[in-house]
N, C-alpha and C positions, 0 to 999 in steps of 0.2 A: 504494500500500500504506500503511496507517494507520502503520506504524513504521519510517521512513526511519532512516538512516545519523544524519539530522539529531538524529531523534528521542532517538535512544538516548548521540547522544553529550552531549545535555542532560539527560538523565538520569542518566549516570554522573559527570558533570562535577557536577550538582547535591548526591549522595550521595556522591562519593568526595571521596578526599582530592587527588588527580589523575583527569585525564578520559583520560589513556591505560589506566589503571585499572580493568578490567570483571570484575575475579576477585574481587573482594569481596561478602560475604554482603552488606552493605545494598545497595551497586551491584546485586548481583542479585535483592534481594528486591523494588526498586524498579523493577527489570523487570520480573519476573512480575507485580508489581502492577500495572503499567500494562494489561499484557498480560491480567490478570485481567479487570479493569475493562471493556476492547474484548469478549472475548468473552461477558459477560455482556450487556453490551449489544446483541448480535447476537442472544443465544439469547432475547430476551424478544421478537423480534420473528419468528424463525428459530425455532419451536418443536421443528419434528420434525427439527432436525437433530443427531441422533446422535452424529455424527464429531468435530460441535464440542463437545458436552455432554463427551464423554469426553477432549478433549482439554483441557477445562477442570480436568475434575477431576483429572488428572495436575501439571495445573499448581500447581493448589492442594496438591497434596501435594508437589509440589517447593519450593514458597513456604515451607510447615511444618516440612519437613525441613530446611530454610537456618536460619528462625527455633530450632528446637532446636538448631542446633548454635551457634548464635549465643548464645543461654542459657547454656550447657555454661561458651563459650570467653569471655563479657567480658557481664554482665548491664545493664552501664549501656547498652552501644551495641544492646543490643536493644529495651530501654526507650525510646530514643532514637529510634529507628528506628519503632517501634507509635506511638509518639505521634506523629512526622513523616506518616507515611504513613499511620493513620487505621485501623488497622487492629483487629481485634479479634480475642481470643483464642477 
């Protein structure tokens, strides 16, 4: 599976402040971005599959929904965060 135990604990260790740490809006934006990223790359090759396309786009609204509340609650560490990870509005 593309996203081991490994994976994710590099990911939350990279974006958090601690790596036992997975409840945080960047820790989880840097999830679904990863997670973004794979299945995009699936569906350019996977056209007609469906199940992934919609599972995508929930992802990305959960990713959005993290970011607005991120805005809301501390603008610097969301700034922080879009510029880290590449992301656009």
């Amino acid at each position: 599976m593309y996203l081991t135990e490994k994976v994710k604990k590099e990911i939350f260790a990279k974006h958090n402040k601690n790596e036992a740490d997975t409840g945080t809006p960047e820790g989880q934006i840097a999830l679904f971005t990863h997670r973004i990223s794979h299945l995009t790359e699936h569906l350019k090759v996977n056209r007609k599959d469906f199940a992934t396309e919609r599972a995508l786009v929930k992802l990305v609204g959960k990713r959005r929904r993290q970011l607005d509340y991120l805005i809301k609650v501390d603008i610097e560490r969301y700034r922080a965060i879009i510029k880290e990870l590449g992301i656009r509005k």
